[in-house]
KEPA-709354 format. One line per field, with one value per residue (C-alpha): residue number from 0; residue in three letters; x, y, z. Coordinates in pm, 1 decimal, padded with zeros to 6 digits. Each point is the difference from the previous one (the first is absolute). Layout:
<rs>
drenti c(NUM; ...)
nuvo c(ala; ...)
px c(X; ...)
py c(Y; ...)
pz c(Z; ...)
</rs>
This chain:
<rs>
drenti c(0; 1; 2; 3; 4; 5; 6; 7; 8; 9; 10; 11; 12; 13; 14; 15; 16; 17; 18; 19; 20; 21; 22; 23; 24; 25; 26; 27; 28; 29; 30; 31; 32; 33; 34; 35; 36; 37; 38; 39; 40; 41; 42; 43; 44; 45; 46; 47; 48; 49; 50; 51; 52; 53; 54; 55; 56; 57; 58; 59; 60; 61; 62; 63; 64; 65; 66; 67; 68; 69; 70; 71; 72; 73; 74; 75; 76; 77; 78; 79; 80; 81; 82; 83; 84; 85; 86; 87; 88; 89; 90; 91; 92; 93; 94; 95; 96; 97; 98; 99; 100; 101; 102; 103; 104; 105; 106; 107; 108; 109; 110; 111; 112; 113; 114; 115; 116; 117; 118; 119; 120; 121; 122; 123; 124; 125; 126; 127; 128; 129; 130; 131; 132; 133; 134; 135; 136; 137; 138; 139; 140; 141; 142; 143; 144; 145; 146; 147; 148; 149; 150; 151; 152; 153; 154; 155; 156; 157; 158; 159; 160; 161; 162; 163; 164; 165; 166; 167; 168; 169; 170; 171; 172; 173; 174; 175; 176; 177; 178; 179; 180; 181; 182; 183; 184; 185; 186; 187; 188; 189; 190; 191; 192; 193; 194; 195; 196; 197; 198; 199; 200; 201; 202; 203; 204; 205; 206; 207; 208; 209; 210; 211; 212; 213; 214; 215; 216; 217; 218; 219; 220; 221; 222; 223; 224; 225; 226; 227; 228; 229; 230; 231; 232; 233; 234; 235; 236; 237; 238; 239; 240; 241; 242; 243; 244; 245; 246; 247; 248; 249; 250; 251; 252; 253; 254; 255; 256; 257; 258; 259; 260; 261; 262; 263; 264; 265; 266; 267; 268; 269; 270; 271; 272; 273; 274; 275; 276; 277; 278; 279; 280; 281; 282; 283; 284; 285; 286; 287; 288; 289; 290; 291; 292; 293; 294; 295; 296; 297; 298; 299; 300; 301; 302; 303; 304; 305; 306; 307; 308; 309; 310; 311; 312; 313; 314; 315; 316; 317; 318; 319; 320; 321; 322; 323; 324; 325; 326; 327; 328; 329; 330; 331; 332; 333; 334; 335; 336; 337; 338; 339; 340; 341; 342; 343; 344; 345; 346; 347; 348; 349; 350; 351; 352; 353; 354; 355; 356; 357; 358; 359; 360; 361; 362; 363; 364; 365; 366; 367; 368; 369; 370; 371; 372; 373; 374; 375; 376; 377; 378; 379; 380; 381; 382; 383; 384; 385; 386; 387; 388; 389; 390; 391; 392; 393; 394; 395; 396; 397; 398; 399; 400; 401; 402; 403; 404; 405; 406; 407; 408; 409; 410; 411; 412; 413; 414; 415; 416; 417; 418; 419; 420; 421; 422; 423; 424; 425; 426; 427; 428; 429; 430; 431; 432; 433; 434; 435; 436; 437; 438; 439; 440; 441; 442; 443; 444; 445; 446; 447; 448; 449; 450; 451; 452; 453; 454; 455; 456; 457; 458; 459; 460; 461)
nuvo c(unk; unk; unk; unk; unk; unk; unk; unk; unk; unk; unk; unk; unk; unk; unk; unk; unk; unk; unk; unk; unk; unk; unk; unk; unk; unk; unk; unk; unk; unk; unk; unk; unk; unk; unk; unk; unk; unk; unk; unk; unk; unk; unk; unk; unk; unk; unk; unk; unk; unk; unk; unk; unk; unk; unk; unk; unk; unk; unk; unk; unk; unk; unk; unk; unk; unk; unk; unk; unk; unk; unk; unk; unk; unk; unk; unk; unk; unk; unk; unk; unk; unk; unk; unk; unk; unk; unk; unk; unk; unk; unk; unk; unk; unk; unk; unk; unk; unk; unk; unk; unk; unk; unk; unk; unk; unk; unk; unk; unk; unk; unk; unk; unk; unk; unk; unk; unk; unk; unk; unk; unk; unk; unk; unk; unk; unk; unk; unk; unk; unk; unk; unk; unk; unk; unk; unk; unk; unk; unk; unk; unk; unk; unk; unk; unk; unk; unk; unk; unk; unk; unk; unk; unk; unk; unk; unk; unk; unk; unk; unk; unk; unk; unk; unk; unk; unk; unk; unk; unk; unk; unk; unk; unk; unk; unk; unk; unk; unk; unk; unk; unk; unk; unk; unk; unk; unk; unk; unk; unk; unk; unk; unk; unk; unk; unk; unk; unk; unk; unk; unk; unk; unk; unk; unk; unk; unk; unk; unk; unk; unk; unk; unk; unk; unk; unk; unk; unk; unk; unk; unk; unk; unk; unk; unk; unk; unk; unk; unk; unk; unk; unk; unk; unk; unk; unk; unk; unk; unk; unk; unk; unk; unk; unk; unk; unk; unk; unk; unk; unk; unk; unk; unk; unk; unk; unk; unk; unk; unk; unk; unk; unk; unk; unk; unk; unk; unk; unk; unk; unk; unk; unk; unk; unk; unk; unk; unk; unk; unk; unk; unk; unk; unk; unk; unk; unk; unk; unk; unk; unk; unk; unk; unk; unk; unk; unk; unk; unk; unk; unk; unk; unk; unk; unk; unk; unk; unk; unk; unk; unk; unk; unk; unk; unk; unk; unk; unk; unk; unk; unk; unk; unk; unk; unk; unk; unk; unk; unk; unk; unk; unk; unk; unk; unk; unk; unk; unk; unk; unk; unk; unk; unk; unk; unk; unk; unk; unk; unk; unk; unk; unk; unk; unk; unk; unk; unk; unk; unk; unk; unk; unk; unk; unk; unk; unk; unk; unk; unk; unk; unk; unk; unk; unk; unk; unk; unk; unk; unk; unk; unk; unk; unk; unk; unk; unk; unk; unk; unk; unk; unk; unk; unk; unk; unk; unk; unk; unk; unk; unk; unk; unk; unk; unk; unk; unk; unk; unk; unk; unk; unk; unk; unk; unk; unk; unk; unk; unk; unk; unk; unk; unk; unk; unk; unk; unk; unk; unk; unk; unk; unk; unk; unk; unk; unk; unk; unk; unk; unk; unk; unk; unk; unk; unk; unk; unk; unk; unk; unk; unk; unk; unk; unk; unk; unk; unk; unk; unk; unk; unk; unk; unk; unk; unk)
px c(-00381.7; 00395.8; 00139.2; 00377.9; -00042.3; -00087.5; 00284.4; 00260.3; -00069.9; -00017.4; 00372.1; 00206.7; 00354.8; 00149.9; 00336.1; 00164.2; -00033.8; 00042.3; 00354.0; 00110.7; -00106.8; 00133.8; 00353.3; -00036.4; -00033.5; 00259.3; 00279.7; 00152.8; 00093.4; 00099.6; 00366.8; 00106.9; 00200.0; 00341.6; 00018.1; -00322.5; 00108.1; 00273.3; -00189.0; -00244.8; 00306.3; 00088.8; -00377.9; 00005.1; 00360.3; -00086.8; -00341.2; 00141.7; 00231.4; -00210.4; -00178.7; 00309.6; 00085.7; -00337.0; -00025.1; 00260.9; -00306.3; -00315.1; -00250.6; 00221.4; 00057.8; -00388.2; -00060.5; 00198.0; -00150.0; -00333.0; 00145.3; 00121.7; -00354.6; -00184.7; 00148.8; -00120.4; 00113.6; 00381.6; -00018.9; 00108.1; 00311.2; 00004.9; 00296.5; 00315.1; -00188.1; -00034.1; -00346.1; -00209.8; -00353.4; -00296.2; 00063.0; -00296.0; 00184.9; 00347.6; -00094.5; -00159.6; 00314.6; 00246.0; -00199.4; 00009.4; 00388.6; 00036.0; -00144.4; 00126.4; 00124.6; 00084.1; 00243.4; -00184.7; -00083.2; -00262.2; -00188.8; 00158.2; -00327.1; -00085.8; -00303.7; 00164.7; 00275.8; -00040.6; 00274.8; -00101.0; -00271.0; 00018.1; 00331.6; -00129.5; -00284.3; 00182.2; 00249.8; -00279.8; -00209.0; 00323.4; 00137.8; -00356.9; 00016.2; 00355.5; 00075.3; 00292.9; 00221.6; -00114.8; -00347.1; 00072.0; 00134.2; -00235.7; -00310.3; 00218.7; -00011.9; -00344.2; -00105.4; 00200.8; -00161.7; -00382.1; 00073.1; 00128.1; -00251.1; -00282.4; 00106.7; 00067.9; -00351.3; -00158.8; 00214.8; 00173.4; -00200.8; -00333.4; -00058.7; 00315.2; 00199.7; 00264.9; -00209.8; -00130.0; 00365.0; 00054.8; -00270.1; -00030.0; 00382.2; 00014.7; -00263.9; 00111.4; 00319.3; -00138.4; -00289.3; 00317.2; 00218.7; -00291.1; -00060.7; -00372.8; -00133.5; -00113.0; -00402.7; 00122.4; 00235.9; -00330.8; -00189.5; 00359.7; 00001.2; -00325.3; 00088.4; 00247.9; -00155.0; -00267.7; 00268.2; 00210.1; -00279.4; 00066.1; 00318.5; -00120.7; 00284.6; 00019.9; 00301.7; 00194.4; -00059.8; 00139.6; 00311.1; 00169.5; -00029.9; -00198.3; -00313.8; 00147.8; 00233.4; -00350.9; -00178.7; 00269.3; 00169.0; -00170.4; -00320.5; -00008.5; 00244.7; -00248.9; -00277.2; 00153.5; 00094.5; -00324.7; -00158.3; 00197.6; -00052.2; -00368.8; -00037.6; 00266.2; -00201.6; -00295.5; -00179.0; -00157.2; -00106.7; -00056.9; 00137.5; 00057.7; 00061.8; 00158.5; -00362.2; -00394.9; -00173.7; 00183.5; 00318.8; 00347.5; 00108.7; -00298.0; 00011.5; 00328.8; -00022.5; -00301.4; 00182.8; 00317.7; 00004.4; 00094.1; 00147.8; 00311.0; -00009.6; 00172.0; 00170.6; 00346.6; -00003.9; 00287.1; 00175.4; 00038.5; 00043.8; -00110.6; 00304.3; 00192.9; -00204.8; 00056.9; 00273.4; 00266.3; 00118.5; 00338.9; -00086.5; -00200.0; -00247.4; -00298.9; -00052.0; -00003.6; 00373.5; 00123.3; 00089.1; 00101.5; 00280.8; 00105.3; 00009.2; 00210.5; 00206.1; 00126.3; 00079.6; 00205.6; 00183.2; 00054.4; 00054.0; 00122.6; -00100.8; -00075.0; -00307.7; 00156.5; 00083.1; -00383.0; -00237.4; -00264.8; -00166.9; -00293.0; -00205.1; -00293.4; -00244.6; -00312.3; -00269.5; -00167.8; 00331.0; 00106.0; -00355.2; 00150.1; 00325.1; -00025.8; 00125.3; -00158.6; 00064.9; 00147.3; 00373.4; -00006.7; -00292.0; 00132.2; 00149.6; 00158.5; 00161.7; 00139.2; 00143.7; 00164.9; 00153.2; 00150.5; 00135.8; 00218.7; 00032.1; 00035.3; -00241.7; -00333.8; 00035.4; -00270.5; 00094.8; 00030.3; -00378.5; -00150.3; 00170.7; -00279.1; 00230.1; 00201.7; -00257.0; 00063.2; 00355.9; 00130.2; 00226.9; -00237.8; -00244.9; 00259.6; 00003.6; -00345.8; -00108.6; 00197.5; -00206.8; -00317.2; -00277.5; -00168.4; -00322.7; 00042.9; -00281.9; 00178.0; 00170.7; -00377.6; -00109.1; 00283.3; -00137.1; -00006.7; 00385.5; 00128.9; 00249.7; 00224.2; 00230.7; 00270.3; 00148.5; 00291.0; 00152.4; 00294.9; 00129.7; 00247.9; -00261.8; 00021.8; -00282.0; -00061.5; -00249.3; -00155.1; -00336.0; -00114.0; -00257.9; 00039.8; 00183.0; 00193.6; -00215.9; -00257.7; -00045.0; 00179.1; 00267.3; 00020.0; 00249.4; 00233.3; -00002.7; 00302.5; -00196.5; -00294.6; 00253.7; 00184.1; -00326.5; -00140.6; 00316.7; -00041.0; -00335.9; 00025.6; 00347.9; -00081.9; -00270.0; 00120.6; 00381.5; 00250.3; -00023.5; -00349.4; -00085.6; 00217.5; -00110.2; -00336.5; 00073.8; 00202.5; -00303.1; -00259.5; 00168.4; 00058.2; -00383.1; -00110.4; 00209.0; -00123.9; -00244.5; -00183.8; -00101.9; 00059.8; 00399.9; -00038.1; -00136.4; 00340.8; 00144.2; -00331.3; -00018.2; 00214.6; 00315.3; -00155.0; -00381.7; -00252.8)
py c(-00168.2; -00057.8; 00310.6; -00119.7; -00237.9; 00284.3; 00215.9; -00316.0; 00026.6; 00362.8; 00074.1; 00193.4; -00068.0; 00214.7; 00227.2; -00255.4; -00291.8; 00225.9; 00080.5; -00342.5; -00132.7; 00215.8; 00002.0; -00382.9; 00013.3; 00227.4; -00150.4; -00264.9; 00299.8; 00261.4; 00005.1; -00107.1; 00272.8; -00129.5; -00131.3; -00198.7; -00187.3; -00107.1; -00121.0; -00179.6; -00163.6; -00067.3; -00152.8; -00209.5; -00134.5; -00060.4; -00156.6; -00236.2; -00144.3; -00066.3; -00197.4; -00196.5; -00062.8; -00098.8; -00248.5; -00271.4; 00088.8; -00213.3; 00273.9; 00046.2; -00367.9; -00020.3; 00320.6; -00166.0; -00337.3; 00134.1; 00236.8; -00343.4; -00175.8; 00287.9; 00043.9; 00217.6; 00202.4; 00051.4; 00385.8; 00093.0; -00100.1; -00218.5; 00168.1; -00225.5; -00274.4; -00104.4; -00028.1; 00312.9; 00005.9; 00262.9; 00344.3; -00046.8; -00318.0; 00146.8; 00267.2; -00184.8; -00251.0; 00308.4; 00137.4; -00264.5; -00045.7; 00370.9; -00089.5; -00303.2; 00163.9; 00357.2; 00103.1; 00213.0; 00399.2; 00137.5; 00327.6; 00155.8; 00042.7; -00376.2; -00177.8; -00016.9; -00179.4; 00161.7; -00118.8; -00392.6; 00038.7; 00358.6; -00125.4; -00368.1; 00181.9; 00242.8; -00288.7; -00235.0; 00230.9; 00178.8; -00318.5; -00052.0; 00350.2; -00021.8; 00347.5; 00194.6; 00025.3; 00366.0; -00113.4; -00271.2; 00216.5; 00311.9; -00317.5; -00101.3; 00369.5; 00057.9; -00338.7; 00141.1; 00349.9; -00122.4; -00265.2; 00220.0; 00276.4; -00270.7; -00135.0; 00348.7; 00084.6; -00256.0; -00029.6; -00278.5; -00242.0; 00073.1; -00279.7; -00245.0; 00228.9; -00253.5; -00156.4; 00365.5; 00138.5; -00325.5; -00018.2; 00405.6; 00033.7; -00291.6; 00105.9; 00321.6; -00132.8; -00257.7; 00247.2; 00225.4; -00276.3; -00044.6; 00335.9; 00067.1; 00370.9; 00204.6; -00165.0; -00343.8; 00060.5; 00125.1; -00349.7; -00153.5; 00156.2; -00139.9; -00421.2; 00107.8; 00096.1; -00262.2; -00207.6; 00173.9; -00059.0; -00410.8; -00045.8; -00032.2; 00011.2; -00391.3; -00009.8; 00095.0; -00406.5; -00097.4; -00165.3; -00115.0; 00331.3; -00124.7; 00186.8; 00303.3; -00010.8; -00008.7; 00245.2; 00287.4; -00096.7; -00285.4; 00098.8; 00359.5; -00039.4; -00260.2; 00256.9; 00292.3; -00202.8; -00101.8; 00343.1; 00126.8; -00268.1; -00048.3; 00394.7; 00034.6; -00305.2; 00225.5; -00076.9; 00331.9; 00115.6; 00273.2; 00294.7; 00165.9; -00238.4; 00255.0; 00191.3; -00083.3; -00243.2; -00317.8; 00140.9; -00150.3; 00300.0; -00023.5; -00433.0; 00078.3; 00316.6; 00212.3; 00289.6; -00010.3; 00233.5; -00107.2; 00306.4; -00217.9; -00154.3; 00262.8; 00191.6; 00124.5; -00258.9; 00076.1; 00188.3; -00289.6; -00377.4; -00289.1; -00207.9; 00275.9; -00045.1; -00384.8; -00146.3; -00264.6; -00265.2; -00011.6; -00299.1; -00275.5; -00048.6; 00146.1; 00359.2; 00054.7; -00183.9; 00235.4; 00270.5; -00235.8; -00192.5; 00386.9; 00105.4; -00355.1; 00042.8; 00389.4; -00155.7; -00237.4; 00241.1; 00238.2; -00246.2; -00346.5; -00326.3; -00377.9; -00143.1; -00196.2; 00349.0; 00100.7; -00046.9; 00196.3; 00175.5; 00213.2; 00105.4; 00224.4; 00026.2; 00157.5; -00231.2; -00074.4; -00043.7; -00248.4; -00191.1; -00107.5; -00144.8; -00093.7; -00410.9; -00067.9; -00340.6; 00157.4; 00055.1; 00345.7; 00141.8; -00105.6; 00278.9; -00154.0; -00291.8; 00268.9; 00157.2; -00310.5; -00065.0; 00389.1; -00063.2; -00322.6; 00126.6; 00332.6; 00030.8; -00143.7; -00129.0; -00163.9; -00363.7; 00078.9; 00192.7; -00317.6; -00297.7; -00146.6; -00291.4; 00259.3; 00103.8; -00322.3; 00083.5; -00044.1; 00303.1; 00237.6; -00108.6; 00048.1; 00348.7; 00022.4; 00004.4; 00331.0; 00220.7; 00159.7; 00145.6; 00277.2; 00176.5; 00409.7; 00209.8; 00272.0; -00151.7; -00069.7; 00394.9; 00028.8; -00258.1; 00009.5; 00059.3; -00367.2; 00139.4; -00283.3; 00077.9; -00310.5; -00004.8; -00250.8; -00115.4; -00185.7; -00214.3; 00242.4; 00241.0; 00235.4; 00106.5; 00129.7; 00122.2; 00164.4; 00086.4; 00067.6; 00170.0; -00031.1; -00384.0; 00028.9; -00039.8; 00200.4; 00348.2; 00172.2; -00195.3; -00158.2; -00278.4; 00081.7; -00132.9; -00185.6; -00166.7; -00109.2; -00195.1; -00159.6; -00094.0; -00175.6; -00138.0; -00211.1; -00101.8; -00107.0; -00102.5; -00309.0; -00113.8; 00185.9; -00038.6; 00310.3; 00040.6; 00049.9; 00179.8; 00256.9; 00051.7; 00049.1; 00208.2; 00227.1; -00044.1; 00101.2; 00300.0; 00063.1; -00034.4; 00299.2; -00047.4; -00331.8; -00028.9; -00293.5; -00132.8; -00346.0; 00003.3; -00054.7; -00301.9; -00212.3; 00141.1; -00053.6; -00393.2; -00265.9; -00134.7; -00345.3; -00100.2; 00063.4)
pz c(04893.1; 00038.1; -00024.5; 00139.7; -00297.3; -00305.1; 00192.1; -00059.5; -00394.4; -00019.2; 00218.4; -00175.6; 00021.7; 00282.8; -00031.4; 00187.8; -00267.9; -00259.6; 00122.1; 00146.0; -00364.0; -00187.2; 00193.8; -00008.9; -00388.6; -00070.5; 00203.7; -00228.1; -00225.1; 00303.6; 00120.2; 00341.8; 00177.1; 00027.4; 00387.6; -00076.1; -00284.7; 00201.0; 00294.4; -00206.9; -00155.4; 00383.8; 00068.8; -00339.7; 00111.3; 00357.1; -00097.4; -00259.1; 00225.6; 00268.9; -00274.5; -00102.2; 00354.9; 00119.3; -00252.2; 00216.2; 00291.2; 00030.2; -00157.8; -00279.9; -00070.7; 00019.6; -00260.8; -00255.8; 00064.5; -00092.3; -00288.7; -00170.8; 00102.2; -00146.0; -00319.4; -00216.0; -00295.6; -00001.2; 00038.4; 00320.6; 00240.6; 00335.0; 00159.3; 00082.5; -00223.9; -00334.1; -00049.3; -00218.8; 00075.9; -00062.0; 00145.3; 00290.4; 00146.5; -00052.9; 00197.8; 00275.4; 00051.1; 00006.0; 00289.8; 00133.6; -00042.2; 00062.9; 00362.2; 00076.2; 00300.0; 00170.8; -00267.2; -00192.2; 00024.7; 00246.8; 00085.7; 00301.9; 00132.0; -00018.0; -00150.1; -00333.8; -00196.1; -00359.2; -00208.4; 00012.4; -00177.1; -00208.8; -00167.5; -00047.9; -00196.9; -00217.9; -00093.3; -00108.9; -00201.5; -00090.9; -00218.3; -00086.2; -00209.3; -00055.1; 00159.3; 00041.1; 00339.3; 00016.5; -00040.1; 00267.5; 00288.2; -00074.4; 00058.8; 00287.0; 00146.1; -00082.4; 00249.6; 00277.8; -00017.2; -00035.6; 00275.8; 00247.3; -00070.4; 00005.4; 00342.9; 00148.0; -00089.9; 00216.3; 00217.7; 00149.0; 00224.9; -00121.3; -00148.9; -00143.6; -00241.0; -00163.4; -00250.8; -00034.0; -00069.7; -00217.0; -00197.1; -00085.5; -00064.1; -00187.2; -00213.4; -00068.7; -00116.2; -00218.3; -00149.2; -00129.8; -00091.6; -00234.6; -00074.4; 00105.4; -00081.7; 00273.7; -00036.7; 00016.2; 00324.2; 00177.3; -00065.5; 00050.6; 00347.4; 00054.4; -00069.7; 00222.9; 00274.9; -00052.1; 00051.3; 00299.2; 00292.9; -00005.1; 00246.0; 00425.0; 00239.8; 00064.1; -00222.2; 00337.7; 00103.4; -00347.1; 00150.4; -00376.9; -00090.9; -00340.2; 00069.9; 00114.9; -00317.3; -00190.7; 00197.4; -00027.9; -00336.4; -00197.6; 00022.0; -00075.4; -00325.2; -00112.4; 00083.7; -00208.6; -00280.2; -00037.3; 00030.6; -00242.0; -00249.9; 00008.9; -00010.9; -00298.6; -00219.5; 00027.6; 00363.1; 00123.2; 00359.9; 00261.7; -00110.6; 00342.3; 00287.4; 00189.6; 00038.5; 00040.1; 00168.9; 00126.3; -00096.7; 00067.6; 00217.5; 00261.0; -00034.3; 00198.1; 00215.6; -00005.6; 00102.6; -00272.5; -00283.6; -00340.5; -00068.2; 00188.9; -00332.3; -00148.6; 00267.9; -00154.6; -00284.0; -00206.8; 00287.4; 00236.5; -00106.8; 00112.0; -00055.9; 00221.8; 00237.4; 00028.1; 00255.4; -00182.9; 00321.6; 00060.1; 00159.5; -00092.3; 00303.2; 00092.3; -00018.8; 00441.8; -00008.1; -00219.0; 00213.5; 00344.6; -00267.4; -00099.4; 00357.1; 00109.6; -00306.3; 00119.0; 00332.9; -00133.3; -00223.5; 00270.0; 00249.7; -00107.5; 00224.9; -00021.2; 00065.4; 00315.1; 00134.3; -00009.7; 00362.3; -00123.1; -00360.5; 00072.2; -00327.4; 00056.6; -00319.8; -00062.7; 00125.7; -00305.2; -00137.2; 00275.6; -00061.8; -00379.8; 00108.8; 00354.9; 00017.9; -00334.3; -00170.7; -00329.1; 00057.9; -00199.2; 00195.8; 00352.6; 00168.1; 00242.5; -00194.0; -00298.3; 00318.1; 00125.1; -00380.9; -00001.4; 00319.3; -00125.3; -00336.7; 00013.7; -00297.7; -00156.8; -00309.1; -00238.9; 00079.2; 00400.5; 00001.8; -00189.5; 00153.7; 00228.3; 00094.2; 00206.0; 00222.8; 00127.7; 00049.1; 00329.2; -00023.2; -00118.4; 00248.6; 00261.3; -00135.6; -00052.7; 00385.2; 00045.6; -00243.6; 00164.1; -00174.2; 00078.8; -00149.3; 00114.9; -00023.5; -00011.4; -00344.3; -00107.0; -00023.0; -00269.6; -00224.3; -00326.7; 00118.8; 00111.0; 00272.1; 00172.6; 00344.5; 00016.7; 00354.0; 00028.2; 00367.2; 00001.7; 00279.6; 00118.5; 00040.3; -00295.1; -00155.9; -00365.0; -00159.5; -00337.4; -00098.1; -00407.8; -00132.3; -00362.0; -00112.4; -00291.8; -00310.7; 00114.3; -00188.1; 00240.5; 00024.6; -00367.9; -00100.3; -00249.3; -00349.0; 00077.9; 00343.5; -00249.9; -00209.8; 00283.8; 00122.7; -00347.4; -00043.0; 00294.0; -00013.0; -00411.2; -00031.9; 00156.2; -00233.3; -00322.2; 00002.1; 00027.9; -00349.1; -00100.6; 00371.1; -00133.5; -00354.9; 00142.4; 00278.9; -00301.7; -00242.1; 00277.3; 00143.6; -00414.4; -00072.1; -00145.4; -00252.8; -00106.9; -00333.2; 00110.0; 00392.4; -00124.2; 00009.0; 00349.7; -00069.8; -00051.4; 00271.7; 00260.4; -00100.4; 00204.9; -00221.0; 00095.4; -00014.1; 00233.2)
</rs>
């Protein structure tokens, strides 16, 4: 009488679970080749100090507000804070730090900021189990390479994939951190997933940025700490979501084949695969502040020697940033600031006051926007053409395919220093920012995850 029914309970698990579990098990003990232990090192570094700096920003201020609310039991960190609390609220506050703004790591290909909630996840259930830095960046790894594979699978734009990418990576990194065999990670992949379908695109009229911050970091930590946990204290489940009826592949694209799930894992990671920002704006200004920046170089003016800048974007690209209210999503103000400053630093891309400014307003009226279709065909490349006029009639201009941090065009390790050193020296003194830059980019040799724990916390309270 319900045959789709008896079939659920009788599916065997396919040869795609079986592999995906069994590389998912297996990778706290497997060696990272040498180039991805480094840029994990790069992600971890990059992702904890876009949670130190976003804790001076309004969704920071309001993640550790709640950490110290909760309470809980003193096991896990609040970064740039001196309140411990249990591992599933840690998590969820350095998420939400970790996204306080545009600062942290994305997927080229959009729909996907993996590192604010995969490392927030491996650090909480990492102190939770005490593990080792080895242990720590291999669980770090492993979240990049099931969160890119699980979004990849789908596709983008099916349905909303950042909780997706959140929640799966997260959980992935968190079920090794506390060592789950190969049958638990296939009921951990189900709470995940369970979990992954609850974001809807309204985030995008979030003006404080403190939903967003929980829809693409806070949320999906939380999410994969908690999978991992219930499923480690003995909660069982599905034991193939990735096949049968109602399964998580077809709930997204009915056409997607979870082999994608697997495709080259161990050949190609996820974390290498993941674009670091050079600057700390929204992923469409990257490449127009590269462009402006060449010009400069090549070309040095003043912003009072400037009639015209002309910045051509993909359209969906120029939909994100056009004239928004958020000084490090607005195209055309971030423009303005380059154009006085010759640069974009932290404080400049987050100073709302200046937006105001009648100087950068002045400047401000000279950028034009505009969406190219022919720029639109190339997405998942974000391709930017900056065309500069200046009053006496000269006219420069540069156009970049690949900004610097993507994988084509990586930053060096020196550039992802210089660029946590900025963003955390402010909040943890010159001292301790550099014992924890040394002690991150160190990590696989440390016996413990919890020595970062001195150097993560504020010198004052919190």
């Amino acid at each position: 009488m319900f045959p789709r029914l008896a079939f659920a309970g009788a599916h065997d698990v396919s040869p795609v679970m079986e592999k995906l579990s069994a590389y998912m098990a297996e990778a706290r003990n497997r060696a990272l080749p040498d180039h991805v232990l480094m840029e994990t090192k790069h992600h971890v570094l990059d992702t904890i100090a876009a949670m130190v700096s976003g804790s001076e920003l309004l969704p920071g201020r309001k993640a550790i507000e709640f950490a110290r609310a909760y309470g809980g039991e003193k096991v896990a960190t609040v970064v740039a804070s001196k309140i411990l609390c249990g591992p599933i609220e840690a998590a969820l506050a350095n998420g939400q730090l970790a996204h306080s703004d545009e600062t942290d790591d994305d997927f080229t290909t959009g729909g996907a900021h993996p590192g604010c909630a995969v490392v927030p996840a491996a650090l909480a259930a990492g102190e939770q189990f005490g593990i080792s830095g080895a242990h720590f960046l291999r669980a770090v790894a492993l979240g990049y390479d099931v969160a890119m594979r699980a979004m990849k699978t789908v596709g983008p734009g099916m349905k909303e994939t950042h909780p997706l990418v959140g929640t799966v990576g997260a959980a992935a990194a968190a079920g090794c951190a506390v060592s789950l065999n190969a049958q638990q990670m296939r009921w951990l992949l189900d709470y995940a997933v369970q979990q992954a379908g609850a974001g809807i695109g309204s985030w995008r009229r979030d003006t404080d940025h403190i939903e967003k911050a929980f829809v693409f970091g806070g949320m999906g930590a939380r999410n994969g700490v908690n999978a991992a946990l219930v499923v480690h204290s003995g909660w069982t489940g599905v034991d193939d979501v990735l096949s049968g009826p109602n399964n998580f592949i077809e709930s997204y694209n009915s056409k997607a084949d979870p082999a994608g799930m697997i495709d080259k894992l161990g050949e190609v990671y996820g974390v290498t695969s993941t674009t670091l920002k050079k600057w700390t704006t929204g992923g469409p200004i990257q490449a127009p502040l590269d462009a402006l920046q060449k010009i400069l170089q090549r070309h040095p003016f003043q912003a009072n020697q400037v009639k015209q800048v002309l910045v051509r974007v993909a359209t969906s690209a120029g939909y994100t940033v056009n004239n928004r209210d958020m000084p490090d999503i607005c195209l055309q103000h971030l423009v303005a600031v380059m154009l006085l400053d010759h640069t974009v630093s932290f404080r400049a891309a987050h100073d709302k006051a200046r937006m105001e400014d009648a100087s950068v307003l002045r400047e401000r009226v000279k950028v034009n926007l505009v969406p190219d279709e022919e720029l639109e065909k190339l997405i998942p490349l974000r391709v930017a053409i900056v065309e500069v006029t200046l009053n006496d009639g000269t006219h420069l201009s540069e156009r970049v395919e690949h900004v610097r941090g993507t994988p084509e065009n990586p930053m060096t390790t020196e550039e992802v220093v210089a660029k946590a050193r900025e963003l955390m020296t402010p909040v943890l003194g010159v001292a301790n920012n550099a014992k924890l830059i040394e002690r991150v980019l160190g990590l696989e040799n440390a016996k413990d995850i919890r020595e970062l724990r001195p150097l993560l916390q504020r010198l004052v309270a919190s």
